[in-house]
C-alpha positions in Angstrom: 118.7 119.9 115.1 120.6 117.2 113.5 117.6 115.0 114.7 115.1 117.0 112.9 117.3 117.0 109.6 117.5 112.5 109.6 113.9 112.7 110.0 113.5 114.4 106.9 115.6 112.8 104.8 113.9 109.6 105.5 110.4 111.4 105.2 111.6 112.6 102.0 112.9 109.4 101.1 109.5 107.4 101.9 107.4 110.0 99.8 109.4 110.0 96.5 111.1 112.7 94.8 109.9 114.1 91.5 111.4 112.6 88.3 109.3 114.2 86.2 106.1 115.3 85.2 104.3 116.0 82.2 101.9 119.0 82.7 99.8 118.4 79.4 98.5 121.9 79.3 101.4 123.2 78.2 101.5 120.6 74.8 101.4 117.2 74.3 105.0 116.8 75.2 106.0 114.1 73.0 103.0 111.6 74.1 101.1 109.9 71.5 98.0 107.4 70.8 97.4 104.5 68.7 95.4 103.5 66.1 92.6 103.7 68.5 92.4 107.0 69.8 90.9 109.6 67.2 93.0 112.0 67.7 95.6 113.8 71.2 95.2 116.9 71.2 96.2 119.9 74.0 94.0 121.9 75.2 93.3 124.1 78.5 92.1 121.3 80.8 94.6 118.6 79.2 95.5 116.2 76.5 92.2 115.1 75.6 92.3 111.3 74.6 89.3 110.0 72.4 89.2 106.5 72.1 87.1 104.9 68.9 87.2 101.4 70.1 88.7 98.6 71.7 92.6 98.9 73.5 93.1 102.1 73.1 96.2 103.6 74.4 98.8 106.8 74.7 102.1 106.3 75.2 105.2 109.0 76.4 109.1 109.3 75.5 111.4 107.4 77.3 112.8 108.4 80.9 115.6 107.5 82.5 114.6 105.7 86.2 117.7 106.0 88.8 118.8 102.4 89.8 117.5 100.7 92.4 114.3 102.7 92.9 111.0 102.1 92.6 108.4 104.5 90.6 105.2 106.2 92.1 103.3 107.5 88.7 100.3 109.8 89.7 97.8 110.8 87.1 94.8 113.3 87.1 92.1 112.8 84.9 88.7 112.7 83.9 86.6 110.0 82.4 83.4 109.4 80.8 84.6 105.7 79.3 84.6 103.0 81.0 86.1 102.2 84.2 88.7 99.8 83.6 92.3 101.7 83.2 96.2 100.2 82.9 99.9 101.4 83.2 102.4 99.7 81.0 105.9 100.1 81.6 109.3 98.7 80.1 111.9 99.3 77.7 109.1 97.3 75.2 105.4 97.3 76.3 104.7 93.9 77.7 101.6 91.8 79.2 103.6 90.9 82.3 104.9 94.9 83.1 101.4 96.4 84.3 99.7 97.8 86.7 95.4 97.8 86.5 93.7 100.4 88.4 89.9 101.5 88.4 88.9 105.1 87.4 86.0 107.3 88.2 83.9 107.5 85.3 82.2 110.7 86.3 83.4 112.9 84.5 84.8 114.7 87.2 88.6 115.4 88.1 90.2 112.3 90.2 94.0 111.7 90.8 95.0 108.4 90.6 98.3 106.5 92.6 100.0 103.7 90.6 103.0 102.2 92.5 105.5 99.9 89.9 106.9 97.1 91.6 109.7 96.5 90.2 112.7 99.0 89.7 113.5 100.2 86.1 116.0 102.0 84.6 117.2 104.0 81.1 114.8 104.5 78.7 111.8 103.5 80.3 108.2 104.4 78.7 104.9 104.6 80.0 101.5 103.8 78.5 98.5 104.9 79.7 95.1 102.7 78.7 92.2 105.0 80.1 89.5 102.5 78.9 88.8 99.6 77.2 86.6 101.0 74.8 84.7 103.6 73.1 84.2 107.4 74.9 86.6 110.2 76.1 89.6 110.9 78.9 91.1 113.9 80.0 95.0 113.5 81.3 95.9 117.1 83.0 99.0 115.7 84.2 101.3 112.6 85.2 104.0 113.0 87.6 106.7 110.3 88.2 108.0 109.8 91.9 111.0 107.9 92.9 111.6 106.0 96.2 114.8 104.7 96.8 114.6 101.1 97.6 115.0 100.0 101.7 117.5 97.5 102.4 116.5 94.3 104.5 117.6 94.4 107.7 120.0 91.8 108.9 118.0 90.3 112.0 119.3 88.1 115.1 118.5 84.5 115.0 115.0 84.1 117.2 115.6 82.6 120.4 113.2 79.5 121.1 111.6 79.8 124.6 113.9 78.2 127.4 111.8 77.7 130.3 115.3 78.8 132.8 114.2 80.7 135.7 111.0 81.4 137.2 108.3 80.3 135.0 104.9 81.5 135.2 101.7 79.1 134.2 98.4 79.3 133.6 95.6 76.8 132.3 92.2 76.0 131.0 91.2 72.5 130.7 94.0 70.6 128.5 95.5 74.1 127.4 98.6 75.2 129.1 100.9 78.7 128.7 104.2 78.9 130.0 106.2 81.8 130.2 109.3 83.3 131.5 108.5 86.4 133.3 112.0 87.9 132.3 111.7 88.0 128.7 109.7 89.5 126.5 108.1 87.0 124.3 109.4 84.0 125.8 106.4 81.5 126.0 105.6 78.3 125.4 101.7 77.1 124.4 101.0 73.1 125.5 97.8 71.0 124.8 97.5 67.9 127.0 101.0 68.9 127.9 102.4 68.4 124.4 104.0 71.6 123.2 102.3 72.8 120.3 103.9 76.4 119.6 106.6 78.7 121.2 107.6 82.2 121.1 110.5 83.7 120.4 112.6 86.9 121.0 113.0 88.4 117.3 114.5 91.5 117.0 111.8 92.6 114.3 107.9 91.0 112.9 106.2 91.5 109.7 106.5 92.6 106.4 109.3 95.5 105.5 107.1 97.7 102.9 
């Protein structure tokens, strides 16, 4: 039904579409380390990463990021380094453009979920830090989502309570709720018969995510 179809658009809208992803089995595919990573290398399981000491970091070829969209990057890897792990991202690698996460050290396969909070655009590069020192990572894959950015929604200005009509009213010692029985949300909270708080009847509460 034409029901059916809206819903998924805006399920498919809310879980991203695939940008791209870099399935590091098949090659290193243009990603690269820095001085501190002994060597990247592709192998069966992955790109393995080994880092020799402190910072060390891989970085990818730039991608092109549809305006006014945010990025979902999911990674799965292992780890035997520390736990500590970052995601630059920019045009130009940058202190203030990253994302810290915490990885399993296990050993063992984990995917990780990195959402970027702010939308990006042509020729954007990622860099992956799997550890802040010394020891060994194993990147099978990193996927890049998009997710089109939700507009605000315009709301209606609240309307403060009135007290018109019947009002109902109930107390405990000097507290005192008054509300109009006709409308949702239309109340009115007294102490000692001062009026300390009121509701109101907003079309929407909360925080648009």
């Amino acid at each position: 039904s034409v029901l059916l179809i809206l819903l998924m658009q805006t399920l498919s809208q809310a879980w991203g579409a695939a940008l791209k992803e870099w399935d590091f089995r098949q090659g290193v595919q243009g990603w690269q380390g820095n001085q501190r990573v002994a060597s990247v290398q592709s192998t069966a399981q992955g790109l393995v990463v080994e880092s020799l000491g402190h910072d060390p970091w891989i970085e990818g070829p730039p991608v092109d990021i549809p305006p006014d969209h945010l990025v979902r990057v999911t990674l799965r890897l292992r780890s035997s380094a520390d736990g500590s792990a970052q995601v630059f991202y920019g045009t130009q690698f940058r202190a203030e453009q990253v994302v810290s996460f915490i990885i399993f050290n296990d050993n063992q396969w984990h995917d990780y979920t990195v959402m970027i909070p702010e939308p990006l655009g042509r020729a954007t590069r990622f860099r992956l830090d799997p550890s802040n020192d010394r020891g060994l990572t194993v990147v099978q894959s990193i996927r890049l989502d998009v997710i089109k950015r939700s507009e605000t929604p315009v709301l209606a200005q609240p309307k403060a309570f009135s007290g018109q009509g019947r009002v109902h009213q109930c107390a405990a010692g000097p507290l005192q709720l008054k509300h109009a029985g006709r409308t949702w949300g239309s109340f009115a909270l007294c102490v000692d018969g001062q009026e300390m708080a009121q509701g109101f009847t907003g079309e929407m509460l909360g925080l648009q995510v």
